[in-house]
HTML snippet that shows the backbone in 3Dmol.js (N, CA, C, O; Angstrom):
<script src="https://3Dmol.org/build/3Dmol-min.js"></script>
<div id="view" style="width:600px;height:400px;position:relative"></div>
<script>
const pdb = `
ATOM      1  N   UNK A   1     274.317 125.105 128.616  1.00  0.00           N
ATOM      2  CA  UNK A   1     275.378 125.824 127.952  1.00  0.00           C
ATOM      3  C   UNK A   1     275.741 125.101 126.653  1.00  0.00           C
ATOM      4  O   UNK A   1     275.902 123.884 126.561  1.00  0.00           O
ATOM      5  N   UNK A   2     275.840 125.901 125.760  1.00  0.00           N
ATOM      6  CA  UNK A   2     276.321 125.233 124.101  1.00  0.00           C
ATOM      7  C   UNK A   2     277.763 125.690 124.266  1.00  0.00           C
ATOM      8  O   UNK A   2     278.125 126.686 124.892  1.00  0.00           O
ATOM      9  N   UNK A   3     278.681 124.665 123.498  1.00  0.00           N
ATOM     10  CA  UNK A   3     279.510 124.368 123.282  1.00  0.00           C
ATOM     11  C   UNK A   3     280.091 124.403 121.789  1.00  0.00           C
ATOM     12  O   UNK A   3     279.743 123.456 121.084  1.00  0.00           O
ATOM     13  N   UNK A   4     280.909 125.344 121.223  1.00  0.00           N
ATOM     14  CA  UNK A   4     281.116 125.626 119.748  1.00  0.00           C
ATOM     15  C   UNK A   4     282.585 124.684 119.856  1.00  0.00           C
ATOM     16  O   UNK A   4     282.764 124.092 120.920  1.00  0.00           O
ATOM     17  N   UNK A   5     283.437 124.573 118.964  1.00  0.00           N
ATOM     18  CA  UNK A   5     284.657 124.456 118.454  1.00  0.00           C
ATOM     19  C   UNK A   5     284.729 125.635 117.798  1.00  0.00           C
ATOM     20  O   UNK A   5     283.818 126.185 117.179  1.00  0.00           O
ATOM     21  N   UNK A   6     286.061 126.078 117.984  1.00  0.00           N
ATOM     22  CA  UNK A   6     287.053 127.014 117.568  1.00  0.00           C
ATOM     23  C   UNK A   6     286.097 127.687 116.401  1.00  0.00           C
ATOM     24  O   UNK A   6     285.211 128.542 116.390  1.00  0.00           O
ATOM     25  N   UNK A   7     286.686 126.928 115.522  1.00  0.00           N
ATOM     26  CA  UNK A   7     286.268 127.178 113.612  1.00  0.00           C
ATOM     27  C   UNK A   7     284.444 127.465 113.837  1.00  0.00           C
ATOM     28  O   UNK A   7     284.078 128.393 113.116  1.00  0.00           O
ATOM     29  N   UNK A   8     283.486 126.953 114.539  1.00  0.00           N
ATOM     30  CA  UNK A   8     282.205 127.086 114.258  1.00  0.00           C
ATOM     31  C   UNK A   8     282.230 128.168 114.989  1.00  0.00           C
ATOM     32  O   UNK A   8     281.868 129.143 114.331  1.00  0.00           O
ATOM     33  N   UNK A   9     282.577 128.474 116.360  1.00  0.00           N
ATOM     34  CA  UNK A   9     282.655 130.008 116.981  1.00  0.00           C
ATOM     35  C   UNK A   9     282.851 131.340 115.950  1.00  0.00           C
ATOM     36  O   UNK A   9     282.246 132.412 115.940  1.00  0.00           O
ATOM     37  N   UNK A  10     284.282 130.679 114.818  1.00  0.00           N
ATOM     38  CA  UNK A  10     284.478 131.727 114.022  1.00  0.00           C
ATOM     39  C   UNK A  10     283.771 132.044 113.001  1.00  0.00           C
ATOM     40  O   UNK A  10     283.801 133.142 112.446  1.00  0.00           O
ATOM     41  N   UNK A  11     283.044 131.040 112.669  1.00  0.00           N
ATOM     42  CA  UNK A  11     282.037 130.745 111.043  1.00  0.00           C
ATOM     43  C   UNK A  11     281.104 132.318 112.155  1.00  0.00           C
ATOM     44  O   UNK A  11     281.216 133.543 112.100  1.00  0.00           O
ATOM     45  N   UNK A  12     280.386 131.505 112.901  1.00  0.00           N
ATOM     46  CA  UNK A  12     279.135 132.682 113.877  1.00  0.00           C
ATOM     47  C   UNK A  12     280.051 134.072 113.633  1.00  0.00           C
ATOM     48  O   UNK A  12     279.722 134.579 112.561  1.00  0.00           O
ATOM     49  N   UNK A  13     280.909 134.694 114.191  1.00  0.00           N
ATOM     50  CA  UNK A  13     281.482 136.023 114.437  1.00  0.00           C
ATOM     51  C   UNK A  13     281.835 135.949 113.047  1.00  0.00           C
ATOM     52  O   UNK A  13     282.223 137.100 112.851  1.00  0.00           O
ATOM     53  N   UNK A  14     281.954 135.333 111.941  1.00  0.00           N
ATOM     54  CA  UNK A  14     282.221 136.153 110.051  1.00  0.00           C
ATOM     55  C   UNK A  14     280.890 136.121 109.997  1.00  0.00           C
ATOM     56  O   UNK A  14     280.603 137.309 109.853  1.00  0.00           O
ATOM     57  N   UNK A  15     279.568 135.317 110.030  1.00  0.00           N
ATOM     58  CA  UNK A  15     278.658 135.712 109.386  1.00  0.00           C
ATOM     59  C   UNK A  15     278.000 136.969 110.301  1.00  0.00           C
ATOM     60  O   UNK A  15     277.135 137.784 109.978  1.00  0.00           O
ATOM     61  N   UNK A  16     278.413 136.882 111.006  1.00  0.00           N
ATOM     62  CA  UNK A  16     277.709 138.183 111.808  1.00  0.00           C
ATOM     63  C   UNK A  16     278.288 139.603 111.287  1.00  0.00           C
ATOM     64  O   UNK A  16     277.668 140.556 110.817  1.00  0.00           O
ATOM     65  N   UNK A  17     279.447 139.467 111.482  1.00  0.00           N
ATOM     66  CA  UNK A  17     279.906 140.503 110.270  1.00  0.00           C
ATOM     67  C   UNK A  17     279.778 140.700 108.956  1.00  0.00           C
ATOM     68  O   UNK A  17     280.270 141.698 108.430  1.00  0.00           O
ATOM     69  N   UNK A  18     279.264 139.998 108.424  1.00  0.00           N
ATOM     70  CA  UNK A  18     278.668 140.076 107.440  1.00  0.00           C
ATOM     71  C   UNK A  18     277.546 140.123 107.259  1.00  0.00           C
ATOM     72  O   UNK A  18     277.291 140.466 106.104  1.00  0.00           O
ATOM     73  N   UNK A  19     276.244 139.836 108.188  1.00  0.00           N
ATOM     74  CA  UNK A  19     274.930 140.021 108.188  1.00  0.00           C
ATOM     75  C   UNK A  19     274.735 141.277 108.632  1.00  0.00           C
ATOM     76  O   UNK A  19     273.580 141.703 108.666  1.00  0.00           O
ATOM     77  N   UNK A  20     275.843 142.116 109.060  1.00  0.00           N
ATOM     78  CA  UNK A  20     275.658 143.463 109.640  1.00  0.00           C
ATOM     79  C   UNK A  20     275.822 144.557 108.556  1.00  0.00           C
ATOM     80  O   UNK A  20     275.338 145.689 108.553  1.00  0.00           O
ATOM     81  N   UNK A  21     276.816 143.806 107.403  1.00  0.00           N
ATOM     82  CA  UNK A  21     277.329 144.774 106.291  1.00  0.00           C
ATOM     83  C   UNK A  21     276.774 144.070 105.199  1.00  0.00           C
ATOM     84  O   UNK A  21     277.551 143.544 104.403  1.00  0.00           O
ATOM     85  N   UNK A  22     275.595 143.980 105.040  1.00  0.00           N
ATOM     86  CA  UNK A  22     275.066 143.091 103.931  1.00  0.00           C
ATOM     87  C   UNK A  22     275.481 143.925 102.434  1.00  0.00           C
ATOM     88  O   UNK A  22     275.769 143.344 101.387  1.00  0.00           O
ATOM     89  N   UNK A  23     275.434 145.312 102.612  1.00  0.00           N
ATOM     90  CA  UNK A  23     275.460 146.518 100.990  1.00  0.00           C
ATOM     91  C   UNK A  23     277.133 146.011 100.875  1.00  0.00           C
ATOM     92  O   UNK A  23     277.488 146.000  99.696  1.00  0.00           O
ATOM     93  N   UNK A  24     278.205 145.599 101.823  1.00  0.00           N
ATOM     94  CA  UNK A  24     279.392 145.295 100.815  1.00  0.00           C
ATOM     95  C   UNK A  24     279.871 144.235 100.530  1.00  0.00           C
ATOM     96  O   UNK A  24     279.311 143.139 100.561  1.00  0.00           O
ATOM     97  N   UNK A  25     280.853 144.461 100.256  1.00  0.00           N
ATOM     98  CA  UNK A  25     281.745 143.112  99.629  1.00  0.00           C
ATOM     99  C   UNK A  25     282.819 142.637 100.355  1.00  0.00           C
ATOM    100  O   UNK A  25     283.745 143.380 100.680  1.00  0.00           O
ATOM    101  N   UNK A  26     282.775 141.319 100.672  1.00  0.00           N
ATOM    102  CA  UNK A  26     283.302 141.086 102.395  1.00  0.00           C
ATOM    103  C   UNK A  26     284.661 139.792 101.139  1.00  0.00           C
ATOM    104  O   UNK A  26     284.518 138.935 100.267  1.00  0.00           O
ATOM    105  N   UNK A  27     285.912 140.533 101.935  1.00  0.00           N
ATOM    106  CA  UNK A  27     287.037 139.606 101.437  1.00  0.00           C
ATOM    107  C   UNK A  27     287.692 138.895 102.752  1.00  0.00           C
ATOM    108  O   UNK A  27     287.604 139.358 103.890  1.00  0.00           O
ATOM    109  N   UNK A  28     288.310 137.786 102.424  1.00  0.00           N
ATOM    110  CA  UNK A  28     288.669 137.307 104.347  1.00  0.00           C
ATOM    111  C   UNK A  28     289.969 138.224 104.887  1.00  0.00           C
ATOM    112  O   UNK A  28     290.410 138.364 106.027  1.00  0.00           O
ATOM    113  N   UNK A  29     290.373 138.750 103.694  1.00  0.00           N
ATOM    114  CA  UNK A  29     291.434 139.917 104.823  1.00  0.00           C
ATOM    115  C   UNK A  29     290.931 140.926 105.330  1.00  0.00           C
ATOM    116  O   UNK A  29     291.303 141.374 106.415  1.00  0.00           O
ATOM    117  N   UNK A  30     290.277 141.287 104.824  1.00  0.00           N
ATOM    118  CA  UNK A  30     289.337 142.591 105.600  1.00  0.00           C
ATOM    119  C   UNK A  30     288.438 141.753 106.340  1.00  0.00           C
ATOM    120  O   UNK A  30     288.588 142.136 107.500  1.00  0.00           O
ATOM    121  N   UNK A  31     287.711 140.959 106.336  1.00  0.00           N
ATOM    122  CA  UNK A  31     286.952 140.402 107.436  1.00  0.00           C
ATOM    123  C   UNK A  31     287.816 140.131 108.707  1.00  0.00           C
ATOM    124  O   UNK A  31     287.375 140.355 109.834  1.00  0.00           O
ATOM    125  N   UNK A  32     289.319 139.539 108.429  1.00  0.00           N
ATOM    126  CA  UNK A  32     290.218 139.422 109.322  1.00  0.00           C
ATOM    127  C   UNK A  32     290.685 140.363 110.353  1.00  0.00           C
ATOM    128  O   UNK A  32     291.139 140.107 111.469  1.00  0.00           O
ATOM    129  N   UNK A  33     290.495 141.480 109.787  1.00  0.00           N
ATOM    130  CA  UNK A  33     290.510 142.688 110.331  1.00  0.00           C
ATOM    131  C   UNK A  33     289.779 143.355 111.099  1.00  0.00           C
ATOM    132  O   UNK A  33     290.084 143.819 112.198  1.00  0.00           O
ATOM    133  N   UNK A  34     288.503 143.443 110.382  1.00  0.00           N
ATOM    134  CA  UNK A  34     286.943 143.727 111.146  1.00  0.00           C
ATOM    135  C   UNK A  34     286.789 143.364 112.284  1.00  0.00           C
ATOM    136  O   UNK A  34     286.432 144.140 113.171  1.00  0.00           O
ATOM    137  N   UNK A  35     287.039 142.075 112.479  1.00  0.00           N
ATOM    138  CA  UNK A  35     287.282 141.202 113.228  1.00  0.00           C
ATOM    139  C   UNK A  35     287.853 140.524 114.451  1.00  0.00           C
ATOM    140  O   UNK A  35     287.354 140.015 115.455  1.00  0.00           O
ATOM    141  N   UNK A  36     289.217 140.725 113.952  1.00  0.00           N
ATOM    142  CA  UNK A  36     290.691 140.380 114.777  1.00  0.00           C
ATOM    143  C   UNK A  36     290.571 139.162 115.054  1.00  0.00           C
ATOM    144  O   UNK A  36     290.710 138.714 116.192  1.00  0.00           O
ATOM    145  N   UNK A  37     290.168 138.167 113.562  1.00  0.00           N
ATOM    146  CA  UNK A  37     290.529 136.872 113.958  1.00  0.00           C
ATOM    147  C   UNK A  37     291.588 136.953 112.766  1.00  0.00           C
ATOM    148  O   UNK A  37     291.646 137.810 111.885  1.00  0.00           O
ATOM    149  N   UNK A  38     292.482 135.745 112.978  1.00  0.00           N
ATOM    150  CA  UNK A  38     293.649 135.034 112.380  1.00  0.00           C
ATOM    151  C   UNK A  38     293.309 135.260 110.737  1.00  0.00           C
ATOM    152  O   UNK A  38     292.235 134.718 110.478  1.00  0.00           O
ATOM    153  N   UNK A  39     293.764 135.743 109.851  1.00  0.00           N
ATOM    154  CA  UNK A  39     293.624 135.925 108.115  1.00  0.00           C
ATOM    155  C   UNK A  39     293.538 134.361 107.631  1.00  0.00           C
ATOM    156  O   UNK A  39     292.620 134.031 106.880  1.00  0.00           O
ATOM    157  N   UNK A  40     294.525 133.386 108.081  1.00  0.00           N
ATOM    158  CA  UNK A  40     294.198 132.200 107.290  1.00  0.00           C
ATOM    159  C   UNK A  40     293.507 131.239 107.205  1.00  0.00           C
ATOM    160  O   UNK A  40     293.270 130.414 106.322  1.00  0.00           O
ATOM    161  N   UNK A  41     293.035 131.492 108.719  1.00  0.00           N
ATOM    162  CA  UNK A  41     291.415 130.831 109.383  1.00  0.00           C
ATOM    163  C   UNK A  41     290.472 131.420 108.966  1.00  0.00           C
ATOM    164  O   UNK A  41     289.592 130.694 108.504  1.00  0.00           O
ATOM    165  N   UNK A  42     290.311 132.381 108.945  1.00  0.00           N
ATOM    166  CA  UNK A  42     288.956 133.537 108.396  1.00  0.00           C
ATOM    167  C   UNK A  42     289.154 133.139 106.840  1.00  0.00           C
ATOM    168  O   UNK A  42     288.003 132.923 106.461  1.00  0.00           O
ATOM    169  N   UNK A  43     290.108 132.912 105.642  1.00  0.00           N
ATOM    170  CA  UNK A  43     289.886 132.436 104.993  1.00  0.00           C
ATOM    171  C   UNK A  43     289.454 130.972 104.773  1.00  0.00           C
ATOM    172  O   UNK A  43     288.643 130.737 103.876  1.00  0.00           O
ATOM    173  N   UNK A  44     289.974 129.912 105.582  1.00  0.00           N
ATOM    174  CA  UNK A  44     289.694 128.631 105.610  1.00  0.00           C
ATOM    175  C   UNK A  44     288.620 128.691 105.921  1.00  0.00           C
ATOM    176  O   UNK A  44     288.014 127.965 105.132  1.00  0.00           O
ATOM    177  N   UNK A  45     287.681 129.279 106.872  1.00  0.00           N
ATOM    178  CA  UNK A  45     285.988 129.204 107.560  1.00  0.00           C
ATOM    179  C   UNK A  45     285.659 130.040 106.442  1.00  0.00           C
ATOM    180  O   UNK A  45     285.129 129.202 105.712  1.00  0.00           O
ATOM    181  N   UNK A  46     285.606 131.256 105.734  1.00  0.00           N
ATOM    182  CA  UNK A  46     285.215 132.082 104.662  1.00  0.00           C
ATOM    183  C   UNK A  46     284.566 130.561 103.714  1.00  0.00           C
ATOM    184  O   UNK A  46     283.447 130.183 103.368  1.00  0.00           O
ATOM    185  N   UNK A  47     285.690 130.137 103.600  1.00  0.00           N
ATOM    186  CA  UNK A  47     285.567 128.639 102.287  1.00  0.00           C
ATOM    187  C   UNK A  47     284.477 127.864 102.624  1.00  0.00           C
ATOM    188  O   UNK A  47     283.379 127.734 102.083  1.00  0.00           O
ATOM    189  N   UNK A  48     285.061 127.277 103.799  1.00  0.00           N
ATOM    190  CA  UNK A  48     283.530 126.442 104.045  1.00  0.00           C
ATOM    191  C   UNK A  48     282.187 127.049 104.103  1.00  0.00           C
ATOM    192  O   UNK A  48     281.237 126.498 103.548  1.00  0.00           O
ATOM    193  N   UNK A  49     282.055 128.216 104.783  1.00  0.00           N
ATOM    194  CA  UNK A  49     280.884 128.667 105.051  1.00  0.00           C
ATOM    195  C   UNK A  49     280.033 128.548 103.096  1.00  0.00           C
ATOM    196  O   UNK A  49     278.921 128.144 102.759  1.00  0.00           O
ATOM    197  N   UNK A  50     281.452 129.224 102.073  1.00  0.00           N
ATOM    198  CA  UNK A  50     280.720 129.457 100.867  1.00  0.00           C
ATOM    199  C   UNK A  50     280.444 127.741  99.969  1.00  0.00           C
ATOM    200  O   UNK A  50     279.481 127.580  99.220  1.00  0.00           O
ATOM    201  N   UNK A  51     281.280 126.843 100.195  1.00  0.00           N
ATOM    202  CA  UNK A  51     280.968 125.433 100.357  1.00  0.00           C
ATOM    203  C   UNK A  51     279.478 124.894 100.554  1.00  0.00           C
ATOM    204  O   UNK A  51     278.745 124.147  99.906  1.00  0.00           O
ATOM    205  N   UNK A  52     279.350 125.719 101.918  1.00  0.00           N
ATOM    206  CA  UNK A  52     278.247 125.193 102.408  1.00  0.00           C
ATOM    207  C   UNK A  52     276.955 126.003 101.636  1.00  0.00           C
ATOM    208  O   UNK A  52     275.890 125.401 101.773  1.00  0.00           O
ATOM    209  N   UNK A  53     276.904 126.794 101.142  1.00  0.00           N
ATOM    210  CA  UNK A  53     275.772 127.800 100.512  1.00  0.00           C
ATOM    211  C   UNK A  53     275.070 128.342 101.216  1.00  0.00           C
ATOM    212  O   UNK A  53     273.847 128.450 101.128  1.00  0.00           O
ATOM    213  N   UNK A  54     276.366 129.086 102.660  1.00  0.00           N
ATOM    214  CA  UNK A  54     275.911 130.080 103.451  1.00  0.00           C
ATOM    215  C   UNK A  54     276.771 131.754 102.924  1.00  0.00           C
ATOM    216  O   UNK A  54     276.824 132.895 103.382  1.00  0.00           O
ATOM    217  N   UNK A  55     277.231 131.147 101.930  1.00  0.00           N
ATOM    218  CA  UNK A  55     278.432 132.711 101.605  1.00  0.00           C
ATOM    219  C   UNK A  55     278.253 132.194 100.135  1.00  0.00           C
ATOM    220  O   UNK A  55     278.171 131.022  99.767  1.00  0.00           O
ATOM    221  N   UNK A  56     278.212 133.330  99.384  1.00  0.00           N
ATOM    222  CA  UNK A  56     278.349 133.217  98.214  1.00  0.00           C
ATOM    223  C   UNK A  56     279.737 133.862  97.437  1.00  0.00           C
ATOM    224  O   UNK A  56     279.876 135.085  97.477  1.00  0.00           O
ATOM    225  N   UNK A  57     280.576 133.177  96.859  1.00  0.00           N
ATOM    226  CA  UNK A  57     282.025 133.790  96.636  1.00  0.00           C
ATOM    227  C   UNK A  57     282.267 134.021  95.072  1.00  0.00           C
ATOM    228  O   UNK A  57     281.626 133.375  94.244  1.00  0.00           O
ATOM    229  N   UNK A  58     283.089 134.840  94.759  1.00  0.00           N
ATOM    230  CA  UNK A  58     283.805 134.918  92.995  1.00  0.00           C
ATOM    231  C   UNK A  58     285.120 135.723  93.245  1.00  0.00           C
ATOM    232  O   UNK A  58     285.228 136.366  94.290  1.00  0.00           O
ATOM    233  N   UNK A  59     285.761 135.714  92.654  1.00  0.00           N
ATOM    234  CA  UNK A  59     286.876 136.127  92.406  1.00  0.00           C
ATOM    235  C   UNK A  59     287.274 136.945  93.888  1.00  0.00           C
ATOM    236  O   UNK A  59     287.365 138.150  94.125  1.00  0.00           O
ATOM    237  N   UNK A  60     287.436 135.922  94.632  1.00  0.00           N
ATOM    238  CA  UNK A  60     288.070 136.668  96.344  1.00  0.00           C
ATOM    239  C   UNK A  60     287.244 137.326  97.089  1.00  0.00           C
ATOM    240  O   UNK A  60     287.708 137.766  98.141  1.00  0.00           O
ATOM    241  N   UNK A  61     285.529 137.638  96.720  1.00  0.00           N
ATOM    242  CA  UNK A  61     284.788 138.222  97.604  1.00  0.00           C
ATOM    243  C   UNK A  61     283.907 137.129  98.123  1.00  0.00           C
ATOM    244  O   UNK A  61     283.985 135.921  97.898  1.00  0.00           O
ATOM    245  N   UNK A  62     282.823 137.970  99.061  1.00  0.00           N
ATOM    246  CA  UNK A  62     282.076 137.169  99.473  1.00  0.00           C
ATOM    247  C   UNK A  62     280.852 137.705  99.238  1.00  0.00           C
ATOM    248  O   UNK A  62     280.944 138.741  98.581  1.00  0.00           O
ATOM    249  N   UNK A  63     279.580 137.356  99.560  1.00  0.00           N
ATOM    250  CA  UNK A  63     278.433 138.148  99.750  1.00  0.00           C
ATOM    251  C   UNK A  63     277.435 136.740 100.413  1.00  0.00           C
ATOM    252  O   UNK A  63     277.669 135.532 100.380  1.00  0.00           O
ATOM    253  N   UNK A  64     276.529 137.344 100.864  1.00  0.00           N
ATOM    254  CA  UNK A  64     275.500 136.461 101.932  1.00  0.00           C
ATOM    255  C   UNK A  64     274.599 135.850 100.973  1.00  0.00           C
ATOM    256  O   UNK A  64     274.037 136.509 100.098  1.00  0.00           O
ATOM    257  N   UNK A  65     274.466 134.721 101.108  1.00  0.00           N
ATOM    258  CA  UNK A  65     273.655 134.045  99.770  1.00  0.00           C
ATOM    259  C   UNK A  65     272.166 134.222 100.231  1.00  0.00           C
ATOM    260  O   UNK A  65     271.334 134.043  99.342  1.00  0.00           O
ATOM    261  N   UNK A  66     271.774 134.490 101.274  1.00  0.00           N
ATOM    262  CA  UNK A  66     270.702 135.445 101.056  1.00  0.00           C
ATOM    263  C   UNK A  66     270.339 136.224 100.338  1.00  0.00           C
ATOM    264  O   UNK A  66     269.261 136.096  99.759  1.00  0.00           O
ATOM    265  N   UNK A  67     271.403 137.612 100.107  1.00  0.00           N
ATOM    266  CA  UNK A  67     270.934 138.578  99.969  1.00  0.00           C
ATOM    267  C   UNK A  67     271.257 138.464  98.327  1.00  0.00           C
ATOM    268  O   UNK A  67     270.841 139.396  97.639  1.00  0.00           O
ATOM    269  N   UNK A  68     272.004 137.332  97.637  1.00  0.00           N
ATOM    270  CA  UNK A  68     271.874 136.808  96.348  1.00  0.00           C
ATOM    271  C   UNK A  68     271.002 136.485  95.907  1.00  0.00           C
ATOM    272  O   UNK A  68     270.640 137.194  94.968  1.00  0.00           O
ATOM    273  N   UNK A  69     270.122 135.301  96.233  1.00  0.00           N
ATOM    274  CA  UNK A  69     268.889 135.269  96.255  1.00  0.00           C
ATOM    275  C   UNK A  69     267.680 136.090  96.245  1.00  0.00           C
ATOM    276  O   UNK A  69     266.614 135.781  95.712  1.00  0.00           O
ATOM    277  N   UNK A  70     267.972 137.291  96.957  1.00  0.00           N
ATOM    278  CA  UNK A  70     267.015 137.978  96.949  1.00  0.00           C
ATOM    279  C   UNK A  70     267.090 139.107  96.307  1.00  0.00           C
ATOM    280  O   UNK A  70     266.288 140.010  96.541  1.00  0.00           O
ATOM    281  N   UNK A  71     268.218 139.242  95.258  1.00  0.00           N
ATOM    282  CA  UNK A  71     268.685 140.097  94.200  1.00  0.00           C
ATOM    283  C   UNK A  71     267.745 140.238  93.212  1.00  0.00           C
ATOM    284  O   UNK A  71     266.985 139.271  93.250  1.00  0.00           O
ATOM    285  N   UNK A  72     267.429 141.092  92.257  1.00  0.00           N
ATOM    286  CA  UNK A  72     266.834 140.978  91.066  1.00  0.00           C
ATOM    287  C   UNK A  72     268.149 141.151  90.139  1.00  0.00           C
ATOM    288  O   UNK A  72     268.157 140.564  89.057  1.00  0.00           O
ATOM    289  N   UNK A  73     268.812 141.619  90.368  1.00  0.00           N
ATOM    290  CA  UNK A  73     270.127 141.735  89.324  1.00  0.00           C
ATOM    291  C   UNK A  73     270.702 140.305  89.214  1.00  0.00           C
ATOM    292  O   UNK A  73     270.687 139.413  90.062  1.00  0.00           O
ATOM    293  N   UNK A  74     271.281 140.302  87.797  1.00  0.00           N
ATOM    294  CA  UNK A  74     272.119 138.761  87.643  1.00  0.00           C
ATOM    295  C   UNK A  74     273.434 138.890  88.235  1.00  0.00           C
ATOM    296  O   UNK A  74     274.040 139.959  88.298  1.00  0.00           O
ATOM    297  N   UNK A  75     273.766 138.033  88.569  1.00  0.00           N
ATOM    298  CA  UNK A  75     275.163 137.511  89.416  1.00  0.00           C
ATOM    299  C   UNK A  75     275.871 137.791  88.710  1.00  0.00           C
ATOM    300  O   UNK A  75     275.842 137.650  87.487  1.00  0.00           O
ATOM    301  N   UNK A  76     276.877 138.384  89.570  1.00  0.00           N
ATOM    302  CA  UNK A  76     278.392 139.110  88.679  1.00  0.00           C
ATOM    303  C   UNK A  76     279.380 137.552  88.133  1.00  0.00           C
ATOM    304  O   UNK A  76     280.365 137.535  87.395  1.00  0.00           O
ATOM    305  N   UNK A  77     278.688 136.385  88.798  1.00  0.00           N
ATOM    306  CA  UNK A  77     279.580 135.096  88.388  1.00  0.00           C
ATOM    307  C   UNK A  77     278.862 134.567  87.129  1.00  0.00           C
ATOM    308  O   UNK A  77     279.564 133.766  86.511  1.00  0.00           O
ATOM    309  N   UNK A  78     277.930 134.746  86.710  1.00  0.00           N
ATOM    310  CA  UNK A  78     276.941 134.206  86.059  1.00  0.00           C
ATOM    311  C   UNK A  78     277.330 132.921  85.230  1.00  0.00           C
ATOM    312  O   UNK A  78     276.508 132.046  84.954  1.00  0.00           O
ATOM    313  N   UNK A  79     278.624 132.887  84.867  1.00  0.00           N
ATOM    314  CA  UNK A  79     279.323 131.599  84.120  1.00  0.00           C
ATOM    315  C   UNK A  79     279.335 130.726  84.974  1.00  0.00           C
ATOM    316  O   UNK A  79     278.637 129.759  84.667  1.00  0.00           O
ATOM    317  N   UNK A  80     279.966 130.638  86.172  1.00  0.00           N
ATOM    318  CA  UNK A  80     280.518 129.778  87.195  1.00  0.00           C
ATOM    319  C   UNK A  80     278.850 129.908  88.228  1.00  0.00           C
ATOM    320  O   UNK A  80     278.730 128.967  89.012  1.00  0.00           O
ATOM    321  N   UNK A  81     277.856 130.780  88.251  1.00  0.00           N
ATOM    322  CA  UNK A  81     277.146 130.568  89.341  1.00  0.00           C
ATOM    323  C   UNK A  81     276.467 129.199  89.507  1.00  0.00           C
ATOM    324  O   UNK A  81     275.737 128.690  88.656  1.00  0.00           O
ATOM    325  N   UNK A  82     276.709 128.787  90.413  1.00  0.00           N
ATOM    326  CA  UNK A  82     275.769 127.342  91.137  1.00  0.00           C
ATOM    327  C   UNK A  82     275.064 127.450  91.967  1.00  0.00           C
ATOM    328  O   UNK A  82     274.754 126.477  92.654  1.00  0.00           O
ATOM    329  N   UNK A  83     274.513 128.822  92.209  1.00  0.00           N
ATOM    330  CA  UNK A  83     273.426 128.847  93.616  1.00  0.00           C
ATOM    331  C   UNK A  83     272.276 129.810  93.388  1.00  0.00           C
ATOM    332  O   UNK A  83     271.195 129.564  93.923  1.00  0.00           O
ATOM    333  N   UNK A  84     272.439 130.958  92.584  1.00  0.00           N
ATOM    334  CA  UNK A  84     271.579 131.960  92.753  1.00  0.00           C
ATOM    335  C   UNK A  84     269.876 131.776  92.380  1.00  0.00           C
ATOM    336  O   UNK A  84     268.865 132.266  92.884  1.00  0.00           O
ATOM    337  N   UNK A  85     270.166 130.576  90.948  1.00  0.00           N
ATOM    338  CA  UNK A  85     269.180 130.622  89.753  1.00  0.00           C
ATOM    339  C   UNK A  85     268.957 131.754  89.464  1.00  0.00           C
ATOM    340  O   UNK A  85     267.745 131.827  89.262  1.00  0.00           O
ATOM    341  N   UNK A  86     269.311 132.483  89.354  1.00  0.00           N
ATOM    342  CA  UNK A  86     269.670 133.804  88.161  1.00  0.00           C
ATOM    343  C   UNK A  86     270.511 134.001  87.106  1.00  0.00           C
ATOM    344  O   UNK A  86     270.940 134.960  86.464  1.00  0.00           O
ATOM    345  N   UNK A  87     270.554 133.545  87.110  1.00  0.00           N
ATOM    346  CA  UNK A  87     272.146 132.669  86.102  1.00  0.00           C
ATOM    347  C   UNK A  87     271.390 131.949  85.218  1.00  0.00           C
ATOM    348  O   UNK A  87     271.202 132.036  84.004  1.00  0.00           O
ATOM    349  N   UNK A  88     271.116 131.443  85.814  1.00  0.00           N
ATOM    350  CA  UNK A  88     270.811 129.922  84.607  1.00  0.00           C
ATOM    351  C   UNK A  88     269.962 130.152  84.254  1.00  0.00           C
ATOM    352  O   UNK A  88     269.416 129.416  83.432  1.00  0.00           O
TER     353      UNK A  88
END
`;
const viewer = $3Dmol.createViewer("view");
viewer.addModel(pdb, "pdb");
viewer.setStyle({}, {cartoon: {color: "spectrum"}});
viewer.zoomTo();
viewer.render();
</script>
């Protein structure tokens, strides 16, 4: 049996919701919702996950840095991007 903590249980159930809705644009209050986990945790795990360069974030959204990567379009951050190399 595996054993999560709280916050890594929740990171799994946001990216899953989000690997399910890859075409939108995932914000942590509406993920909070989707969801029915806590809004200020789903934002605090939202953060890390995009920290970690498993979520890609700009101005309050999110998107799967996968599916950034595998964009041909340039990043709507393109000033601030640090992950896509489409940008730069």
């Amino acid at each position: 049996m595996m054993r999560l903590s709280r916050l890594a249980d929740f990171a799994v159930v946001l990216m899953t919701h989000v690997a399910q809705h890859p075409e939108r644009v995932h914000t942590a209050s509406d993920a909070a919702v989707a969801t029915q986990l806590p809004a200020p945790t789903v934002a605090k795990v939202m953060a890390q996950l995009c920290r970690e360069g498993l979520l890609v974030s700009g101005a309050d959204i999110c998107y799967l840095a996968s599916e950034l990567l595998a964009s041909s379009e340039p990043c709507l951050w393109s000033a601030s991007c640090t992950v896509c190399g489409i940008c730069r």
